[in-house]
N, C-alpha and C positions, 0 to 999 in steps of 0.2 A: 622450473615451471614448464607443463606443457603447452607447447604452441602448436595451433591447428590452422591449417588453409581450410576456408568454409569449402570452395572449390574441389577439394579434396575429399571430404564426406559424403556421403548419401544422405539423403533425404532425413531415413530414418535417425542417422547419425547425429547430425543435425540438430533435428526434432528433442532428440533424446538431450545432449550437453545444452541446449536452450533454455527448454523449460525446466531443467532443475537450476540452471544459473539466475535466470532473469526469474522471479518469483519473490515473494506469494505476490499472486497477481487476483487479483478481486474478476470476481463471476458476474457475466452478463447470462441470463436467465431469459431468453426472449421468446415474446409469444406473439405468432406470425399466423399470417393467413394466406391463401391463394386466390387466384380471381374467382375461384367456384364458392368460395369462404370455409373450407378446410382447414383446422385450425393445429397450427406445431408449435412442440414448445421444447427447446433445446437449452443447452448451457453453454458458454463461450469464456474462454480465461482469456483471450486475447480480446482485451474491454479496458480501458478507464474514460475516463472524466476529460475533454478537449479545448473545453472554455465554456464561461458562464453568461457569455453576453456576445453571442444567444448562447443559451447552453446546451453545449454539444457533446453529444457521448459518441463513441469509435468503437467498433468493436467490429471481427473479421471470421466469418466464418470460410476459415481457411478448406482449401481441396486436401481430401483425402489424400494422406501420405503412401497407402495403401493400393491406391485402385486410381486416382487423381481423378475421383468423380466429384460432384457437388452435392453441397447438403441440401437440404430441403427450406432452412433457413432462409438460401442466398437464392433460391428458384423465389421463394414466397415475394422477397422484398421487391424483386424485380416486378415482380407482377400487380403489388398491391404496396404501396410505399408507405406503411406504416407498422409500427412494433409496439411494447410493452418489454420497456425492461424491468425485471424485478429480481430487485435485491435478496440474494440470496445471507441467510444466516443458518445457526448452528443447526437448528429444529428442522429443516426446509433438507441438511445436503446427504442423505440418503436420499429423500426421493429426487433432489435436484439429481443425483450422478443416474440414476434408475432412467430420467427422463435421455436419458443423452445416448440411449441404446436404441440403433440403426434399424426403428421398427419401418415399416414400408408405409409408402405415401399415400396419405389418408387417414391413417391413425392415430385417434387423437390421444399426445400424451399426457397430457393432464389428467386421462381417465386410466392410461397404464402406470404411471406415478403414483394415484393416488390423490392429486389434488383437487382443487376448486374452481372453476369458474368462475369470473369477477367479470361484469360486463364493462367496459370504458365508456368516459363523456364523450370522449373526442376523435378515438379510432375504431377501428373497426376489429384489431385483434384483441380478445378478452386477457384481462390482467388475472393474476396469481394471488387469492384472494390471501394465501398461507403465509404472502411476503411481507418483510415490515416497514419495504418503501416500494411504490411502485410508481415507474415513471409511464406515461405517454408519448408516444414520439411518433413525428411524421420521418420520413427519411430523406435526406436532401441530395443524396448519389451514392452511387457505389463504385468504389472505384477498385477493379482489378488489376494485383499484383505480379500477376502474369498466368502463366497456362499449362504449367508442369505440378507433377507432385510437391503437396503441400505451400501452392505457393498461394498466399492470403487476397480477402476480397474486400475492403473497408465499406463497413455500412457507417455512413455519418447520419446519426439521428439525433436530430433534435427535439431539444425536451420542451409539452407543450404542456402538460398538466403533469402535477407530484403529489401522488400519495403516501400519506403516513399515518402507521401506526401510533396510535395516542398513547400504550403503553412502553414507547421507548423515547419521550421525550421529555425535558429535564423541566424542572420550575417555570423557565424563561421559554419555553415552548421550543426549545432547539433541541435537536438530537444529540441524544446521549449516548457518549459513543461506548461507553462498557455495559448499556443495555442493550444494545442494536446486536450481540453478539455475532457478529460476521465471521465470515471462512475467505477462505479465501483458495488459491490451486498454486499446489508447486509441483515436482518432475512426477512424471508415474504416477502411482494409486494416490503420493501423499498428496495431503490438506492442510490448512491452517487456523488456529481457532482465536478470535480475536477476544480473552477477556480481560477483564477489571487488573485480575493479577500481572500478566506481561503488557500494560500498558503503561508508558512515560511521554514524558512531554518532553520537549526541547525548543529553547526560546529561539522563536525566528528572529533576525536580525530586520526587522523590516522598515522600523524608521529610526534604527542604531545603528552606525558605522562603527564594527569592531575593531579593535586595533590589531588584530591579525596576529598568527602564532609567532610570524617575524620580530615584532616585537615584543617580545619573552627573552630572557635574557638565554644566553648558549647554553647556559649550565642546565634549565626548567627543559629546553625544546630537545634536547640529547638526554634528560633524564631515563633511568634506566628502572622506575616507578611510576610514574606519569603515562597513563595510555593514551592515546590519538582523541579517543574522546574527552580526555582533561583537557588537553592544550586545545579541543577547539571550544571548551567551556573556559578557559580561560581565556582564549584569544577574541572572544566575543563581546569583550565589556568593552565599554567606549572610553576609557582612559586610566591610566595606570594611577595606582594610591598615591598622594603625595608623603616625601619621606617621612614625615611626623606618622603618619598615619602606619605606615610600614614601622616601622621604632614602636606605635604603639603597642602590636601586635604581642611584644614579647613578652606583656603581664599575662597573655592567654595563658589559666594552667597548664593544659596542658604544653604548651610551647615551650614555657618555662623549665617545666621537667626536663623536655628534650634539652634546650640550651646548657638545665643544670647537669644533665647527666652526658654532655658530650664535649667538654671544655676541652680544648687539645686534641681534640677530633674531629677535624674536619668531612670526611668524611662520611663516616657514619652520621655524623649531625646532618648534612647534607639528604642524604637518605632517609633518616627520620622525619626530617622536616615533610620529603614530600611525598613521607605515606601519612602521615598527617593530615596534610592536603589531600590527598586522594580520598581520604575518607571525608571528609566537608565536601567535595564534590560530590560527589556519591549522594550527600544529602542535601545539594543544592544550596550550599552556602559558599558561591561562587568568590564573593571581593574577601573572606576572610582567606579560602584557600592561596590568594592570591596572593596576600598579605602574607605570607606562610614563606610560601617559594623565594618570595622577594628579601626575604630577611639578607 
């Protein structure tokens, strides 16, 4: 494994092993003004989501790694404590990256981008009409990371009005997240595309106390078929099958094959048993795979 002192690196250095490590990291897309009302509109991977009561979003437009000047972003908020974040998706990130070029102060880039003008209720910088949510926000401080190359500036703004697109939201009026098609930013030129097909769910644990991968017998947690993601879908259920239940298991046909086909082999039954299991995981039929292992 390579091990690095951050101390040891340059800026650049840095910069570079960061953001392809920490990633895909979701786009803030802000649109700012200055006290003359000059209006810029930039993109920031350094953004998520801070809490929801109040809801607070983060995002840092960090100093030039380059030059250790400031963007235009973090002069505007200073001056006029309000933004427009908008959420960028797949249609929006040509011109979203087009916007993020270092044109000089004054120039508005919604109009070298490409985009739209969206006037707000409640602030004074206009929203991104192109986007398929667009937040409001006052800004509540800015807090600087310090005063060398590349070192970050946190805008905390809070969200006071949301808008959305009506055609990416589901039955129940909630966003649908394989229509919202988002990007997102990882190291260098690449991106990320958020659809239908690479998307899965994973059950949170949130009013279940799992019984934890500890309690998996040594043979399941040392398996040499079972990936980290089985045992933490198996470690997640709130209590082990009782033994009737396990014993029932072995009319599954297919289980039964295995059993019949590996009498005197321990072993190999052992290992069929939990790519068996692996494959019920796979398709989310968690207590049967369990019921597998435990045989």
């Amino acid at each position: 494994m390579l091990t690095l002192n951050t101390a040891d690196l340059s800026p650049v250095q840095l910069q570079n092993y960061l953001q392809y490590a920490i990633a895909p990291r979701p786009i803030c897309f802000a649109s700012t003004v200055d006290a003359d009302g000059q209006v810029n509109l930039s993109p920031f991977s350094f953004f998520n989501l801070f809490g929801s009561n109040p809801p607070m979003c983060v995002f840092s437009p960090a100093r030039r790694v380059r030059d250790n000047t400031t963007k235009h972003t973090l002069e505007n908020v200073l001056q006029v404590k309000e933004c427009v974040i908008n959420i960028v998706n797949y249609a929006m990130v040509q011109q979203t990256s087009l916007a993020s070029t270092e044109y000089a102060k004054g120039v508005n880039e919604f109009e070298k981008a490409g985009f739209s003008m969206l006037e707000s209720l409640t602030v004074k910088p206009p929203r991104v009409a192109e986007a398929p949510v667009q937040l409001e926000c006052v800004v509540k401080d800015v807090i600087a990371l310090g005063d060398q190359h590349g070192a970050g500036n946190l805008v905390l703004a809070e969200i006071k009005v949301i808008h959305i697109k009506e055609e990416i939201l589901d039955a129940d009026g909630k966003i649908d997240q394989a229509k919202i098609d988002l990007v997102a930013r990882l190291g260098g030129d690449w991106y990320c595309r958020v659809t239908a097909e690479n998307l899965f769910k994973v059950a949170k644990p949130l009013t279940t106390l799992g019984i934890g991968v500890d309690a998996l017998p040594v043979s399941v947690r040392n398996s040499k078929v079972l990936t980290g993601n089985d045992l933490g879908m198996l470690g997640n259920v709130e209590q082990l099958p009782s033994a009737d239940e396990i014993d029932g298991m072995r009319w599954n046909t297919a289980v039964k094959d295995i059993l019949d086909a590996t009498i005197g082999d321990a072993n190999n039954r052992e290992r069929e048993l939990h790519e068996l299991a692996h494959q019920m995981l796979a398709l989310g039929h968690v207590q049967d795979a369990l019921k597998v292992v435990l045989l």
